[in-house]
C-alpha positions, 0 to 999 in steps of 0.5 A: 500500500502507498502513503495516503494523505488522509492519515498523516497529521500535524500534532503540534508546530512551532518555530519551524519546527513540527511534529507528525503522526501518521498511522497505517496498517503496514509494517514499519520497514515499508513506511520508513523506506526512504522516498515513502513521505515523497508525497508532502516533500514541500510540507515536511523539513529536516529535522522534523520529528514523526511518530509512525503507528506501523502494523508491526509496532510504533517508532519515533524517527527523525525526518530528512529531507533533500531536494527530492527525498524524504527519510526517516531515520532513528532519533540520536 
């Protein structure tokens, strides 16, 4: 299944600065595929944080964002 708009969401933002949810029923390894966030490049920044209710279990990632390429990776 691909990134659907609908169940991604801001919890709070501030100072440039946003946190995200976004839940779906795939496994976390799908939804932290580098490219998965594509979709809102222009809504999402480095540095930003994303809480990802995957099917499997629940992460917190850290988000990057290039030119062209959203990732997430582990906090730290």
């Amino acid at each position: 299944m691909a990134f659907q708009n609908k169940k991604l969401s801001v919890i709070a933002y501030a100072n440039g600065f946003t946190l995200w949810h976004y839940v779906a029923n795939e496994t976390l390894a799908t939804i932290s595929a580098s490219g998965y966030f594509n979709n809102v490049l222009t809504l999402m920044n480095s540095g930003d944080i994303i809480i990802i209710n995957a099917s499997d279990k629940t992460s917190i990632k850290s988000i990057n964002v290039t030119s062209d390429t959203v990732s997430v990776a582990a906090l730290g």
